[in-house]
MDTraj code that builds the backbone (N, CA, C; nanometers):
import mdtraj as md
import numpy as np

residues = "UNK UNK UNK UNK UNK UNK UNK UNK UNK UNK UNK UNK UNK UNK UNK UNK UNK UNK UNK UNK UNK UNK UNK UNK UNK UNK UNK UNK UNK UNK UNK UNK UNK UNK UNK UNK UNK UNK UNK UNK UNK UNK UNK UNK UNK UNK UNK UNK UNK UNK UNK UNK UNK UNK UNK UNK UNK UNK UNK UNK UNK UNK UNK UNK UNK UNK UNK UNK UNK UNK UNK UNK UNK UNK UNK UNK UNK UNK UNK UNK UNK UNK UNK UNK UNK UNK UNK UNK UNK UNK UNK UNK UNK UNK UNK UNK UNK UNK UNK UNK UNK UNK UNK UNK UNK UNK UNK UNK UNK UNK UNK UNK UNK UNK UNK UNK UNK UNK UNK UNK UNK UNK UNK UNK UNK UNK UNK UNK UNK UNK UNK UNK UNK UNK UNK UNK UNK UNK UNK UNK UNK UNK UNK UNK UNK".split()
xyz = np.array([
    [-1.1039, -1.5057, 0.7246],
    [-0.9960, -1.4693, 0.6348],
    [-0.8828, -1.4048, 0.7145],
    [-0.8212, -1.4293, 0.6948],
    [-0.6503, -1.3532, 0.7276],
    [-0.6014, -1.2111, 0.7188],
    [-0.5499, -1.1956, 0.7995],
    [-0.5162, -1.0256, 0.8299],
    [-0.4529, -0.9805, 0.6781],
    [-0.4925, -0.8401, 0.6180],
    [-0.4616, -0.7981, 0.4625],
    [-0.3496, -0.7658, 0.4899],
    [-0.2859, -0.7535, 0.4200],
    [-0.1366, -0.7300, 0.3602],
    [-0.1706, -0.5630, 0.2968],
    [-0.1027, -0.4748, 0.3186],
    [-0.0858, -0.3124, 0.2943],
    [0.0472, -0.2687, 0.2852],
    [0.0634, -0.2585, 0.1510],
    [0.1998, -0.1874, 0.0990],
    [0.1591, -0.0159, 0.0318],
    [0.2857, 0.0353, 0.0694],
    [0.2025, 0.1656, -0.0450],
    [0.3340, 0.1955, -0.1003],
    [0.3426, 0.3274, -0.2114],
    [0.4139, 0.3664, -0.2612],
    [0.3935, 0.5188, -0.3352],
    [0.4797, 0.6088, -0.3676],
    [0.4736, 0.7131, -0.3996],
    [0.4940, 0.7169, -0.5498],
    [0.3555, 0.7783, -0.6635],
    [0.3847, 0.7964, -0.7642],
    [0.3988, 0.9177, -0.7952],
    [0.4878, 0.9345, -0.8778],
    [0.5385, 1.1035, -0.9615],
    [0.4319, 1.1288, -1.0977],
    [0.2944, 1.1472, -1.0164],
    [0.2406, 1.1774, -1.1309],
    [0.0644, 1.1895, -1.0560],
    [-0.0293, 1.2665, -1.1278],
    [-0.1089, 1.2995, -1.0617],
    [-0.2329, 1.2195, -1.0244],
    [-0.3271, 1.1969, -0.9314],
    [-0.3781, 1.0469, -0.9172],
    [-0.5168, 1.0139, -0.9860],
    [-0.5436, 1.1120, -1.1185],
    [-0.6190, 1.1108, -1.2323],
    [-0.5491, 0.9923, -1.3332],
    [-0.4072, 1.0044, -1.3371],
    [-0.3298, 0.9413, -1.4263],
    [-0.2912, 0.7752, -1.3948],
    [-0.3097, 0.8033, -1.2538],
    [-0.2493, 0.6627, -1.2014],
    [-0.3948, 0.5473, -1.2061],
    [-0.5174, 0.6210, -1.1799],
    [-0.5966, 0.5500, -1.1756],
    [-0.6349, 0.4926, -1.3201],
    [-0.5796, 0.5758, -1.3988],
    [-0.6508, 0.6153, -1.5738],
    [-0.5569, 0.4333, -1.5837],
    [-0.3938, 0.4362, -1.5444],
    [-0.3573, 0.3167, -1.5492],
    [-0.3895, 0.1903, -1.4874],
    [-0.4703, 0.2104, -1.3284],
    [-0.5134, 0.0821, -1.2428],
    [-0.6851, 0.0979, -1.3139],
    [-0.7385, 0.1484, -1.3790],
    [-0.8302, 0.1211, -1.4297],
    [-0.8781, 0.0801, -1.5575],
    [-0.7119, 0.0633, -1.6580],
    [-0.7793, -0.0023, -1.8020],
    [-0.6612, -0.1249, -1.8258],
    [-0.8086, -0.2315, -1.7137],
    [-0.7139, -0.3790, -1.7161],
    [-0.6663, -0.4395, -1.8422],
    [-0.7326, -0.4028, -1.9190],
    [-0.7278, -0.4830, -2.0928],
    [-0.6144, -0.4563, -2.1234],
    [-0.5231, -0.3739, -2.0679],
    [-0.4276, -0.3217, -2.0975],
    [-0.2850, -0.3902, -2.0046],
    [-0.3048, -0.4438, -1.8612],
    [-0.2484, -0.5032, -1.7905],
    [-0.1410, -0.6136, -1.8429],
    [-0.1472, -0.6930, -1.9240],
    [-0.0310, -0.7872, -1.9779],
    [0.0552, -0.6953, -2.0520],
    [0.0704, -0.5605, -2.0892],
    [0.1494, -0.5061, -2.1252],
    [0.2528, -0.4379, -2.0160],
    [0.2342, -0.4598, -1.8917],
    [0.2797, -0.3855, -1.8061],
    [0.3226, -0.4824, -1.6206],
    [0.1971, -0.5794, -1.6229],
    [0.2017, -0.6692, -1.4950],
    [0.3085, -0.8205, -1.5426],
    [0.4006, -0.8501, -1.5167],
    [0.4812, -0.9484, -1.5605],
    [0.3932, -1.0463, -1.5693],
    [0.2745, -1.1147, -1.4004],
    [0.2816, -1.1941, -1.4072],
    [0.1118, -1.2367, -1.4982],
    [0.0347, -1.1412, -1.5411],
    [-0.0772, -1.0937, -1.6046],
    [-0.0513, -1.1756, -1.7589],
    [-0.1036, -1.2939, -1.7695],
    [-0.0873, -1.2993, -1.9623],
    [-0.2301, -1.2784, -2.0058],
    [-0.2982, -1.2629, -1.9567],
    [-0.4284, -1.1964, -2.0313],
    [-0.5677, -1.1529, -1.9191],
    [-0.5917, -1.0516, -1.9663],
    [-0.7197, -1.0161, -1.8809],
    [-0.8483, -0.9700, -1.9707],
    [-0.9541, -1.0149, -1.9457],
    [-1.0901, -0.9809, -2.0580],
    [-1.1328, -0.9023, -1.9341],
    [-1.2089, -0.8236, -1.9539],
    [-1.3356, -0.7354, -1.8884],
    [-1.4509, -0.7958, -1.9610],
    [-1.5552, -0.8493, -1.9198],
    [-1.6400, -0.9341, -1.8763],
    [-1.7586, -0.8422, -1.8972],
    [-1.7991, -0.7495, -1.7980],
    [-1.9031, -0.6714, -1.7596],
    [-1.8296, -0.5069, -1.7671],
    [-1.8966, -0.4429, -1.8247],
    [-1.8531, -0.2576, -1.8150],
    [-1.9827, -0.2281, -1.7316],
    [-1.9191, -0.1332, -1.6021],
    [-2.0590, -0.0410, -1.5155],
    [-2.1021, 0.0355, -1.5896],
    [-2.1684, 0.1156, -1.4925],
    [-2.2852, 0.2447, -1.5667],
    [-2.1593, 0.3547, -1.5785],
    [-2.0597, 0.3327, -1.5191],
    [-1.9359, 0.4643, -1.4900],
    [-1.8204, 0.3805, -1.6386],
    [-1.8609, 0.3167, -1.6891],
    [-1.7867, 0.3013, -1.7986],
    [-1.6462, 0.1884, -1.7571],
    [-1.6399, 0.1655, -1.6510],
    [-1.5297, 0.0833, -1.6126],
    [-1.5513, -0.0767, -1.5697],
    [-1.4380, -0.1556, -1.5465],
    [-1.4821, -0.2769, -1.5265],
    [-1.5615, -0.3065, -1.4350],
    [-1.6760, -0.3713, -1.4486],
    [-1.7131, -0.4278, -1.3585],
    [-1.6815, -0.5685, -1.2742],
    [-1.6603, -0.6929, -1.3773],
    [-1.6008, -0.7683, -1.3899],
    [-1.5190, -0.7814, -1.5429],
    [-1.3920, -0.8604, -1.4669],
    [-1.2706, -0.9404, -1.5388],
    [-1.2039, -1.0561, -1.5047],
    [-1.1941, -1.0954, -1.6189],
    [-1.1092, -1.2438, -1.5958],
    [-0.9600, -1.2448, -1.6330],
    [-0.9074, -1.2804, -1.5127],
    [-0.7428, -1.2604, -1.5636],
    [-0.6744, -1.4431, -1.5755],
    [-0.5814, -1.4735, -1.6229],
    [-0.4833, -1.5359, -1.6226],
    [-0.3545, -1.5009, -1.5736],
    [-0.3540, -1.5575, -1.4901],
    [-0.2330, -1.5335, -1.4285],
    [-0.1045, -1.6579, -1.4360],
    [0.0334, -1.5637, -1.4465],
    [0.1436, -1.7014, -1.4796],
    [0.2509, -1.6699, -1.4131],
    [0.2385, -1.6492, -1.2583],
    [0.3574, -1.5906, -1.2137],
    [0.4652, -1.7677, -1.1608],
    [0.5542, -1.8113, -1.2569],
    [0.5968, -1.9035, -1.2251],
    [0.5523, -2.0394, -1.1552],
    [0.5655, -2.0759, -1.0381],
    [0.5101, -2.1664, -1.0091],
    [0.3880, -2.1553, -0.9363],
    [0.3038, -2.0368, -0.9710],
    [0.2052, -2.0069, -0.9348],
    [0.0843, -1.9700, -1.0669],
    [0.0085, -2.0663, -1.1124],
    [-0.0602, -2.0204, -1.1987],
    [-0.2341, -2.0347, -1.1380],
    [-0.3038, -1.9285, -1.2012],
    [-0.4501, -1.9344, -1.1682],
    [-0.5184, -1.8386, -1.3402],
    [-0.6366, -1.9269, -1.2841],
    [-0.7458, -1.7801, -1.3828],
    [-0.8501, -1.7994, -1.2592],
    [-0.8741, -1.6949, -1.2903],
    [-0.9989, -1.6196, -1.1760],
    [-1.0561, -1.4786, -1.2454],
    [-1.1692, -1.4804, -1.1998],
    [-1.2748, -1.3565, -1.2260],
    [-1.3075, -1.2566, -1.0962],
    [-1.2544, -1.1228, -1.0934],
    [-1.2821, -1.0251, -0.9969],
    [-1.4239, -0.9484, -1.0383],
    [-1.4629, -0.8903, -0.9204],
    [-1.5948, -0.8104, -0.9315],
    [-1.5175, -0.6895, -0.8866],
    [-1.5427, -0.5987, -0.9772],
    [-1.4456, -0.4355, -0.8555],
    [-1.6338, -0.3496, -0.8494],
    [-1.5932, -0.2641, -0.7990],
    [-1.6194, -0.1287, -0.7282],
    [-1.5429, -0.0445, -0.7640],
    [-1.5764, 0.0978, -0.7966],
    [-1.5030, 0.1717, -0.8188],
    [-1.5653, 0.2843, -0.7670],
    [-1.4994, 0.3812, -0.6424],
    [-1.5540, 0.5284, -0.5826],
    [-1.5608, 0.5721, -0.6921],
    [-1.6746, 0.6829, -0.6584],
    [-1.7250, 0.7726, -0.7603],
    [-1.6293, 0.8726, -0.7335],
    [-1.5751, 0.9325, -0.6798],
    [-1.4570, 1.0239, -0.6736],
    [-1.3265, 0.9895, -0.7311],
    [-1.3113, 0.8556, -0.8101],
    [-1.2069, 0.8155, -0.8627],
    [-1.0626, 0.8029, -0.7758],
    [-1.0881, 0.7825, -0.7006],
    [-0.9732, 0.7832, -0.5629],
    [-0.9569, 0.6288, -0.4929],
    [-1.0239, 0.5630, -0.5479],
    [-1.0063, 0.4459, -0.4737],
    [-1.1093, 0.3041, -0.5710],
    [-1.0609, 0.1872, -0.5687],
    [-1.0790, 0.0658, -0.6281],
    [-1.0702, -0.0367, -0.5152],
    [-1.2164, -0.1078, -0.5305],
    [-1.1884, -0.2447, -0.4597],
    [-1.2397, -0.3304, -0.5410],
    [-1.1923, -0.4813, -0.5129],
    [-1.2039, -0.6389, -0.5361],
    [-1.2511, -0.7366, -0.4874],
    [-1.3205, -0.8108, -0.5447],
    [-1.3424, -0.9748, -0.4558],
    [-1.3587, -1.0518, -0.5802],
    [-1.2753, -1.1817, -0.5435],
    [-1.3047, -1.3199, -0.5822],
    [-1.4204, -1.3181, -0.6190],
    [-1.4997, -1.3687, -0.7707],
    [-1.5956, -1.4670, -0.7704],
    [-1.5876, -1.5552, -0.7711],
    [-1.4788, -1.6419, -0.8757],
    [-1.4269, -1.7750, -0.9185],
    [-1.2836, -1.7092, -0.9209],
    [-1.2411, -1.8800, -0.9172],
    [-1.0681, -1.8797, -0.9363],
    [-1.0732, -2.0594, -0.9526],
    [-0.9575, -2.0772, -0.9724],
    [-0.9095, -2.2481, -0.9575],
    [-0.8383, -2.2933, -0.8282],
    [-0.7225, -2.1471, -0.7966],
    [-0.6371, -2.1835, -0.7312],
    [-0.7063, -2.1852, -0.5880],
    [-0.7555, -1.9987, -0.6114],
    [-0.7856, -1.9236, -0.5196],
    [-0.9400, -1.9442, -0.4546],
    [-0.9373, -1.9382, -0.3550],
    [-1.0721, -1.9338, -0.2948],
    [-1.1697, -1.7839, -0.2579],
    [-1.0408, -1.7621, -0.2318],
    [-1.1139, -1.5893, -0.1593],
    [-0.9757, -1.4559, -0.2332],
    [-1.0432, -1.3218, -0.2882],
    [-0.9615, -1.2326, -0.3082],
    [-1.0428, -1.1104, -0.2589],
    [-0.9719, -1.0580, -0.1872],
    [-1.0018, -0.9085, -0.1661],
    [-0.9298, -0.7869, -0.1521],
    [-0.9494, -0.7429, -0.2075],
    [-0.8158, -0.5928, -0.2554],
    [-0.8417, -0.4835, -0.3238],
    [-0.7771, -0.3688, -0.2504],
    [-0.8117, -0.2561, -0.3566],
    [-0.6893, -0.1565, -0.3230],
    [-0.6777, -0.0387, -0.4086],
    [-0.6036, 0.0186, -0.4276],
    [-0.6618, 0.1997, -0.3324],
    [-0.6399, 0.2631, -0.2858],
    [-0.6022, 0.4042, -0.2533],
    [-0.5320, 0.5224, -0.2593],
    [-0.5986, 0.6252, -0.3559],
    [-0.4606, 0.7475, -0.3965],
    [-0.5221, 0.8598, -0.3512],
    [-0.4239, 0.9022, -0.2854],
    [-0.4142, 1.0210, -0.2276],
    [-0.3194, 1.1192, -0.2616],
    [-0.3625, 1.2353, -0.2922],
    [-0.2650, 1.3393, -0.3088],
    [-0.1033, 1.3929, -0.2095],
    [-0.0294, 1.3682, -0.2307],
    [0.0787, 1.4272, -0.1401],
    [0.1328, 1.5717, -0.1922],
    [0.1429, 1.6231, -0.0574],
    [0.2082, 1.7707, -0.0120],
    [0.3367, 1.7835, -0.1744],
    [0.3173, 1.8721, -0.2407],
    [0.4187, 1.9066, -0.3207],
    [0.4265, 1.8189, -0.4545],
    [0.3194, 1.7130, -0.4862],
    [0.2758, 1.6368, -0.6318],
    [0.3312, 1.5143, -0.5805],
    [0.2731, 1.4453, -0.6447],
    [0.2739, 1.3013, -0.6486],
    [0.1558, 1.2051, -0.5798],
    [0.1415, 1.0863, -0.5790],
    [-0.0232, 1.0799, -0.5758],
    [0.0138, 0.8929, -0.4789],
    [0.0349, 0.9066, -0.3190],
    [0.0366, 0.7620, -0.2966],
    [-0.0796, 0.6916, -0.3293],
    [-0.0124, 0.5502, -0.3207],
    [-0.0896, 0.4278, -0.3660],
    [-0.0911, 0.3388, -0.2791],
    [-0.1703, 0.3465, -0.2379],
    [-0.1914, 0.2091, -0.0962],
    [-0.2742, 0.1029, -0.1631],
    [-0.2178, -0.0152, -0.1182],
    [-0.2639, -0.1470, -0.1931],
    [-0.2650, -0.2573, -0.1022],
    [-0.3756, -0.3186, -0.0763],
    [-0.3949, -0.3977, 0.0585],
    [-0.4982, -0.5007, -0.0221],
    [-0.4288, -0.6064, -0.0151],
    [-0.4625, -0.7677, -0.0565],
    [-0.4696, -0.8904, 0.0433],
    [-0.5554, -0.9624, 0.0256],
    [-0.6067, -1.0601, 0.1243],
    [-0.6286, -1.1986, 0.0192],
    [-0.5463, -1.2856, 0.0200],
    [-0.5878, -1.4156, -0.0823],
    [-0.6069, -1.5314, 0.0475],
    [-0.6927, -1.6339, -0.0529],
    [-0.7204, -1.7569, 0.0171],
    [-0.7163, -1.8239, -0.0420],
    [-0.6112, -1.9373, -0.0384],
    [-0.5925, -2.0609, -0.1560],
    [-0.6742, -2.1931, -0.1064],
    [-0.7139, -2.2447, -0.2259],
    [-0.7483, -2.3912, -0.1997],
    [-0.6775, -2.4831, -0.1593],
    [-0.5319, -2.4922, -0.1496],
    [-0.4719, -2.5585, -0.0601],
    [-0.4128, -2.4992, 0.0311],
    [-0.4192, -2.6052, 0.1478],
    [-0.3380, -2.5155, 0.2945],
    [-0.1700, -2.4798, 0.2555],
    [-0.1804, -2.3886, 0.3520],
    [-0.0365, -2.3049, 0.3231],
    [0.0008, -2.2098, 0.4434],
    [0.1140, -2.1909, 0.5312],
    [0.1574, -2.1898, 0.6041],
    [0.0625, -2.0554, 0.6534],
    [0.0738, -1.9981, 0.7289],
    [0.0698, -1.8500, 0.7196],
    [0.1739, -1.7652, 0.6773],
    [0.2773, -1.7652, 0.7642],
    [0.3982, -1.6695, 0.7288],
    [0.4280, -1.7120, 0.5853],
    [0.4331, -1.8008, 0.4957],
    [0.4309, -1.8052, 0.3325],
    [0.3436, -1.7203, 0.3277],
    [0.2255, -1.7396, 0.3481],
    [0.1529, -1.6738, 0.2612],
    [0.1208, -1.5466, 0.2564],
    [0.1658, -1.4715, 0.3844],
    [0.1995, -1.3272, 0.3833],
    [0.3335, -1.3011, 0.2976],
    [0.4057, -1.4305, 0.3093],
    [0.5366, -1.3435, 0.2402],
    [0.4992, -1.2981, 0.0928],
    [0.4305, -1.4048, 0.0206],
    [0.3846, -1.4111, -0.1084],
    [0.2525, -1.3303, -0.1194],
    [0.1808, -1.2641, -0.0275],
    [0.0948, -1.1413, -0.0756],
    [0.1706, -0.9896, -0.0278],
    [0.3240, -1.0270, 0.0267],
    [0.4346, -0.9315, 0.0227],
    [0.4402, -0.8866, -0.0591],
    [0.5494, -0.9947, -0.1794],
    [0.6085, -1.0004, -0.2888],
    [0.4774, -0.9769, -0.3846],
    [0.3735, -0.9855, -0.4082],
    [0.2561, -0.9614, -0.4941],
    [0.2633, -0.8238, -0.4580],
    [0.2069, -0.7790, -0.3483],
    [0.2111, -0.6504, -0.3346],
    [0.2833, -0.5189, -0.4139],
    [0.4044, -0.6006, -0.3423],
    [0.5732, -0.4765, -0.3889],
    [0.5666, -0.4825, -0.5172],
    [0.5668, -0.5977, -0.5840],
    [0.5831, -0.6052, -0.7509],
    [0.4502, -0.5058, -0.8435],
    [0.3702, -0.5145, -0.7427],
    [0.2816, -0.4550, -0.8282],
    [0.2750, -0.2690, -0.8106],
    [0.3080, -0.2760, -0.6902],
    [0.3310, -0.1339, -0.7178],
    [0.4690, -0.0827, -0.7630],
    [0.5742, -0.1424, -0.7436],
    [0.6773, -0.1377, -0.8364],
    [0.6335, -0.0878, -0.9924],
    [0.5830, -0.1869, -1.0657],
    [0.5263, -0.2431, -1.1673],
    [0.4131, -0.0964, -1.2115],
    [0.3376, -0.0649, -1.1392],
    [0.2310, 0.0676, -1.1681],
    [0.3197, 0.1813, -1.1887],
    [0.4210, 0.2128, -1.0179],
    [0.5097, 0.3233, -1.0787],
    [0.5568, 0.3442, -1.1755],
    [0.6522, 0.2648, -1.2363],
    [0.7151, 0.2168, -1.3669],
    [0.6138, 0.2420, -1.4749],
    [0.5073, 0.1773, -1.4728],
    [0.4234, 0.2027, -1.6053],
    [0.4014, 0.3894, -1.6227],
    [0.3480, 0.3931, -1.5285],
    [0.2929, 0.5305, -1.4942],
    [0.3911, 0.6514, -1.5185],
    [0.5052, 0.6908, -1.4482],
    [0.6092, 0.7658, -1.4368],
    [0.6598, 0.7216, -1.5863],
    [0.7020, 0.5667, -1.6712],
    [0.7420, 0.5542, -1.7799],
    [0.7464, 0.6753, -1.8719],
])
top = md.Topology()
chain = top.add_chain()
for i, resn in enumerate(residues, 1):
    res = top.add_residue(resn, chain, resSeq=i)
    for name in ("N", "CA", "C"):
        top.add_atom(name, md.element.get_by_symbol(name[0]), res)
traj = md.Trajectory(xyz[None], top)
């Protein structure tokens, strides 16, 4: 698999709150542009997703696929992998919040996709760029909202 892609960003808000938002996907098409529906599948023993199936419609990019997460027991951190997809072959990603000096709670977000058809490299970093940025764009915004 291909070197991950790691964007982060600074939220104005504490990282109880941010996770409370990267953790209730059912809720995601109200907030992710390119998200038109996500089911949670499986709930863990910690009450959160285990698995979900999203639809995704970001323009000329459409998939449905099913993630398996993980979730630290310290509530500080979320990871991902691919089970199924159409498009996608391989997903792996998760999110990281950490407290910063004086409030606010970064978000590091590092994604790794593998499509079923070949595709350049430098595309395809650009486009787990642009996935990246939008989505933490997209969290701040919800979150700080």
């Amino acid at each position: 698999m291909a070197d991950r892609t790691q964007r982060s960003i600074v939220v104005e808000a504490p990282a109880e709150q941010v996770m409370a938002v990267i953790a209730d996907l059912g809720r995601y098409p109200e907030w992710v542009s390119a998200a038109k529906s996500v089911d949670v599948l499986e709930v863990g023993p910690d009450g959160r997703a285990g698995t979900a199936r999203f639809v995704l419609d970001a323009g000329v990019v459409k998939d449905t696929y099913v993630l398996r997460y993980s979730w630290r027991a310290d509530g500080r951190a979320v990871s991902w992998t691919l089970l199924e997809g159409e498009l996608q072959k391989a997903q792996d990603g998760s999110y990281e919040l950490t407290d910063q000096p004086g409030g606010g709670t970064r978000v590091v977000y590092e994604l790794t996709v593998d499509l079923n058809i070949p595709m350049i490299g430098m595309f395809k970093r650009k486009a787990e760029k642009v996935i990246t940025d939008t989505a933490l764009k997209e969290l701040k915004k919800r979150v700080e909202g």
